[in-house]
PyMOL CGO cylinders between C-alpha atoms (Angstrom):
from pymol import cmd
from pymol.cgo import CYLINDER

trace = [
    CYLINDER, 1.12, 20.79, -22.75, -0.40, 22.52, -26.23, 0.3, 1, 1, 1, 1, 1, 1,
    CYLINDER, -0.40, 22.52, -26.23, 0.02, 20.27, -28.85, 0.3, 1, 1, 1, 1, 1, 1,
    CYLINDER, 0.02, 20.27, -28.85, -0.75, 22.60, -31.50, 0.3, 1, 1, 1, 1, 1, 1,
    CYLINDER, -0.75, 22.60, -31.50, 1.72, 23.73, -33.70, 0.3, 1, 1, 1, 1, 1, 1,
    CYLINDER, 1.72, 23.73, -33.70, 2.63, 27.46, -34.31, 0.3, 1, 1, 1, 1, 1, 1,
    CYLINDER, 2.63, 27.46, -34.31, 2.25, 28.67, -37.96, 0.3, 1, 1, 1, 1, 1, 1,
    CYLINDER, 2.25, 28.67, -37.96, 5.58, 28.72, -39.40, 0.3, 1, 1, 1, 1, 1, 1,
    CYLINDER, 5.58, 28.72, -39.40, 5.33, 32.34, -40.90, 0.3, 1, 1, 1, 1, 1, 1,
    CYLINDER, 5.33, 32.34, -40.90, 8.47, 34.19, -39.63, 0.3, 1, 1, 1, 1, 1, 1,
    CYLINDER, 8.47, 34.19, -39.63, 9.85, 31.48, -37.14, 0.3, 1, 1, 1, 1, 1, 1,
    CYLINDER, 9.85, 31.48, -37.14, 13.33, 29.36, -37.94, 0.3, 1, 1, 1, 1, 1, 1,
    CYLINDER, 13.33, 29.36, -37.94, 14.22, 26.74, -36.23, 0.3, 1, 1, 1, 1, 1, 1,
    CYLINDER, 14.22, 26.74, -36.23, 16.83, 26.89, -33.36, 0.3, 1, 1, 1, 1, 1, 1,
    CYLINDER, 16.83, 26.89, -33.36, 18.09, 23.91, -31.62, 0.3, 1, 1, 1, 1, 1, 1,
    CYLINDER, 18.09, 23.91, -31.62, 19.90, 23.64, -28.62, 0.3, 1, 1, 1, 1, 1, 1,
    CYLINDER, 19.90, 23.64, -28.62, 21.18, 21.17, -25.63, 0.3, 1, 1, 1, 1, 1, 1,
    CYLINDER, 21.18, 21.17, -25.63, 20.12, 22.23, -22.13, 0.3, 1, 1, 1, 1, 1, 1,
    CYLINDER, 20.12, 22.23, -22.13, 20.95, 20.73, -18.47, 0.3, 1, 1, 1, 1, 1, 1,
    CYLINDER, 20.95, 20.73, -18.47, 18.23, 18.63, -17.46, 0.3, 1, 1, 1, 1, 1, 1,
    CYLINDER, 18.23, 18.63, -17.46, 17.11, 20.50, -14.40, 0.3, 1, 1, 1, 1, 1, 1,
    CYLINDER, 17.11, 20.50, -14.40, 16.27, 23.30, -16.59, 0.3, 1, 1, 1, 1, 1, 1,
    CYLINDER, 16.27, 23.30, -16.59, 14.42, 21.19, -19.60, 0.3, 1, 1, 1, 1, 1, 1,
    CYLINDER, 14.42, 21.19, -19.60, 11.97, 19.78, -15.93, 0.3, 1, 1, 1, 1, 1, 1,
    CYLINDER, 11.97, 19.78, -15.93, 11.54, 23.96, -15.26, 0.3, 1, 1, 1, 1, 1, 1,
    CYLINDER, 11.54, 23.96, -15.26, 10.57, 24.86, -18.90, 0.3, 1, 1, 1, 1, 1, 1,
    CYLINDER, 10.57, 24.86, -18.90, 8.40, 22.22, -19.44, 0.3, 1, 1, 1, 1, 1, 1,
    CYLINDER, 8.40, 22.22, -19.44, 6.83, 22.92, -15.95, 0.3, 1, 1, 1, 1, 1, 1,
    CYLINDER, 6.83, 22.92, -15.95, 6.32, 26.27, -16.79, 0.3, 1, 1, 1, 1, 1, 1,
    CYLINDER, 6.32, 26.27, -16.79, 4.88, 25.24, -20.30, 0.3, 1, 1, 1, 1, 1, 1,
    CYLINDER, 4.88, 25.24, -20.30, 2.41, 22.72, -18.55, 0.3, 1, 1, 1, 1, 1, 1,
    CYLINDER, 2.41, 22.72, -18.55, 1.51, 25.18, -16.21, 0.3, 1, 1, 1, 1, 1, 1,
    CYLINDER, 1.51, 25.18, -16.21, 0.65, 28.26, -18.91, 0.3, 1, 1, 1, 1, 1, 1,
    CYLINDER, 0.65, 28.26, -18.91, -0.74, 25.61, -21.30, 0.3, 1, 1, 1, 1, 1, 1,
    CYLINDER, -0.74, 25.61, -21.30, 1.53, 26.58, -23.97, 0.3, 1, 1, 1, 1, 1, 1,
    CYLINDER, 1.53, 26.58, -23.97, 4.36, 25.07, -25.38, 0.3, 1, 1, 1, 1, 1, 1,
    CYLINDER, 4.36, 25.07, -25.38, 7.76, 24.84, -24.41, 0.3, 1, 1, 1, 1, 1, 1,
    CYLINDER, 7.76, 24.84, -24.41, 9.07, 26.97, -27.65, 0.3, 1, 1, 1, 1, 1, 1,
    CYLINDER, 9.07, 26.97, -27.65, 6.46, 30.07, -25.89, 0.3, 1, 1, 1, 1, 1, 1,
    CYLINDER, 6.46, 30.07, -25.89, 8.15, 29.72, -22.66, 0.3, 1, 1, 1, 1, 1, 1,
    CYLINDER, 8.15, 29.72, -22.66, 11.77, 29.87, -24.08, 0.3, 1, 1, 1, 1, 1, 1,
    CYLINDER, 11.77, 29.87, -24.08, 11.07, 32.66, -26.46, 0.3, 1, 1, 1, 1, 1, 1,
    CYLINDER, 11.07, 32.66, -26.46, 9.42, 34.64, -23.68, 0.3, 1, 1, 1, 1, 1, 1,
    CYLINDER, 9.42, 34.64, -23.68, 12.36, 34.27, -21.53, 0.3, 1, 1, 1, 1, 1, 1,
    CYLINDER, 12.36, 34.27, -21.53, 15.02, 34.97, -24.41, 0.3, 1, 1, 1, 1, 1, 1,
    CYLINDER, 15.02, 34.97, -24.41, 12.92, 38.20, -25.22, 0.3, 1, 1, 1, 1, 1, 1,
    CYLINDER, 12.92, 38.20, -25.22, 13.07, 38.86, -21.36, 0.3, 1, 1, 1, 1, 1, 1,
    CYLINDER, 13.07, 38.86, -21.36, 16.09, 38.44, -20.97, 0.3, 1, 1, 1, 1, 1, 1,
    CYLINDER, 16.09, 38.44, -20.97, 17.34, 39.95, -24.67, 0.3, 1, 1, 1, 1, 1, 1,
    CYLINDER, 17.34, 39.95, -24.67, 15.42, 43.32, -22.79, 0.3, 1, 1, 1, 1, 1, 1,
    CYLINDER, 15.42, 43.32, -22.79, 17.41, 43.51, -20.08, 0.3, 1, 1, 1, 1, 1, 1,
    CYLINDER, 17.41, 43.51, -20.08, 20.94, 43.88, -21.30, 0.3, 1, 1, 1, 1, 1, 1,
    CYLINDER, 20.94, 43.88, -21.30, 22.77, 45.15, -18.44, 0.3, 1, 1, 1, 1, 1, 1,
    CYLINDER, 22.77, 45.15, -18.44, 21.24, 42.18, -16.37, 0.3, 1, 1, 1, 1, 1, 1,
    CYLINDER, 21.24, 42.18, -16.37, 22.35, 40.21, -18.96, 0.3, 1, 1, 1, 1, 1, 1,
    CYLINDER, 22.35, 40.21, -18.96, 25.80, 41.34, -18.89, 0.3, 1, 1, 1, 1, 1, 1,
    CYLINDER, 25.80, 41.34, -18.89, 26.13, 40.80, -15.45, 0.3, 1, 1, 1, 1, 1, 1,
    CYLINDER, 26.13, 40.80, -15.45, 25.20, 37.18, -15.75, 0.3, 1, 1, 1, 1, 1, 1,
    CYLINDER, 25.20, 37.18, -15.75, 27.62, 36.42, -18.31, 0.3, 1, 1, 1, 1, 1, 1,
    CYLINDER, 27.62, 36.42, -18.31, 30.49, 38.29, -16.79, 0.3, 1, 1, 1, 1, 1, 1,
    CYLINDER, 30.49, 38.29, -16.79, 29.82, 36.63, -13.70, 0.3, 1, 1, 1, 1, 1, 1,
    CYLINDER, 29.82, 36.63, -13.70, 29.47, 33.27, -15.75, 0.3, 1, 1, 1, 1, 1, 1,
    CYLINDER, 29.47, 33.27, -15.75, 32.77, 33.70, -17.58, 0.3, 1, 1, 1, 1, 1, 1,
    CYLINDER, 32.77, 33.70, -17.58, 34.65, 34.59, -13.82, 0.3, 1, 1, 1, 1, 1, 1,
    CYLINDER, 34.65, 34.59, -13.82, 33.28, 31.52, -12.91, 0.3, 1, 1, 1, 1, 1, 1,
    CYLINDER, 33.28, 31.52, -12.91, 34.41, 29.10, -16.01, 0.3, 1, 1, 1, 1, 1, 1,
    CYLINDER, 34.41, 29.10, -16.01, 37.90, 30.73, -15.97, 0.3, 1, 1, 1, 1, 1, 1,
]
cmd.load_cgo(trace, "trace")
């Protein structure tokens, strides 16, 4: 994993609690890119931030499911 730090120019800091299955994925995915797990997760927000009808979906679908 990149131990470098990014500059801290325009970035704030954003903390949140994940399920562990998906903390072994991003930090996979981080290992595997050889960047660090903050690029991975902003990638896929901005992915998935892109795609709003997809995103949609997957929260409706999420909310029928929690209800």
């Amino acid at each position: 994993m990149a131990k470098n730090r990014q500059p801290s120019g325009d970035l704030v800091g954003f903390f949140m609690r994940v399920p562990t299955d998906l903390k072994a994925r991003i930090d996979a995915a981080a290992e595997a890119q050889g960047v660090s797990q903050a690029a991975v997760c902003v990638e896929l927000i901005r992915q998935g931030l892109s795609s709003p009808a997809d995103l949609e979906r997957g929260l409706q679908a999420w909310l029928d499911r929690v209800r």
